[in-house]
C-alpha positions as CSV (number, residue, x, y, z in Angstrom):
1,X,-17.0,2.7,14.5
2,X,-14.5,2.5,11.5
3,X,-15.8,3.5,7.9
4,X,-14.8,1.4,5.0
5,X,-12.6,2.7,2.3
6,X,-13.8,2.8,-1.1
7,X,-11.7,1.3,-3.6
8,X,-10.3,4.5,-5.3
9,X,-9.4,6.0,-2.1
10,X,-8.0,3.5,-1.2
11,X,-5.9,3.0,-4.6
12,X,-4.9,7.0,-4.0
13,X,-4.2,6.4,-0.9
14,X,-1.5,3.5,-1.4
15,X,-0.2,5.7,-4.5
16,X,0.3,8.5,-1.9
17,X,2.3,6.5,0.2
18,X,4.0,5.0,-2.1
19,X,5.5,8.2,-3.4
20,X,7.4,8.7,-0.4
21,X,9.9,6.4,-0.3
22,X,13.2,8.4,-2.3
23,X,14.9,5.2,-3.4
24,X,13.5,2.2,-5.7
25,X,14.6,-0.1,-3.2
26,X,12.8,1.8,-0.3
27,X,9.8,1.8,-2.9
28,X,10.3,-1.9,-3.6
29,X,10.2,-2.8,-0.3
30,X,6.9,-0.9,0.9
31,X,5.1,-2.1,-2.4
32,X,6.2,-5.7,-0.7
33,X,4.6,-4.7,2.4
34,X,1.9,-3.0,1.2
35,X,0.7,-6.8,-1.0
36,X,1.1,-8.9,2.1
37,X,-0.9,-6.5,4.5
38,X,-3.7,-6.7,1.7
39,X,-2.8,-10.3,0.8
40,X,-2.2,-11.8,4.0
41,X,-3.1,-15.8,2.6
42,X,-0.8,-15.2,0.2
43,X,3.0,-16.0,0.9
Protein backbone atom coordinates (compact mmCIF):
# COMPACT_ATOMS: atom_id res chain seq x y z
CA UNK A 1 0.00 0.00 0.00
CA UNK A 2 2.56 2.67 1.02
CA UNK A 3 5.77 3.17 -1.24
CA UNK A 4 9.05 3.68 0.50
CA UNK A 5 10.97 6.92 0.18
CA UNK A 6 14.21 7.00 -1.27
CA UNK A 7 16.82 8.57 0.60
CA UNK A 8 17.22 11.89 -1.38
CA UNK A 9 13.65 12.45 -1.39
CA UNK A 10 13.42 12.03 1.58
CA UNK A 11 16.55 14.39 2.58
CA UNK A 12 14.61 17.10 0.13
CA UNK A 13 11.76 16.51 1.63
CA UNK A 14 12.89 17.25 5.37
CA UNK A 15 14.83 20.36 3.82
CA UNK A 16 11.49 21.50 2.48
CA UNK A 17 9.93 21.41 5.55
CA UNK A 18 12.42 22.62 7.31
CA UNK A 19 12.35 25.96 5.41
CA UNK A 20 9.13 26.86 6.71
CA UNK A 21 9.57 27.65 10.06
CA UNK A 22 10.38 31.90 10.03
CA UNK A 23 12.24 31.87 13.32
CA UNK A 24 15.55 29.79 14.39
CA UNK A 25 13.80 28.77 17.32
CA UNK A 26 10.70 27.46 15.36
CA UNK A 27 13.54 25.78 13.06
CA UNK A 28 15.27 24.46 16.10
CA UNK A 29 12.49 22.92 17.41
CA UNK A 30 11.12 21.02 14.21
CA UNK A 31 14.85 19.87 13.44
CA UNK A 32 14.28 18.37 17.27
CA UNK A 33 11.19 16.75 16.17
CA UNK A 34 12.10 15.84 13.02
CA UNK A 35 15.51 13.45 14.79
CA UNK A 36 13.26 11.79 17.31
CA UNK A 37 10.52 10.77 14.70
CA UNK A 38 13.49 9.21 12.68
CA UNK A 39 15.38 8.26 15.85
CA UNK A 40 12.81 7.06 18.03
CA UNK A 41 15.55 4.61 20.30
CA UNK A 42 17.32 7.47 20.83
CA UNK A 43 16.48 9.85 23.75
Amino acid sequence: MYKQVSGERAHILSQRILDIPETLYQRRSLEASLHLFHSPGQK
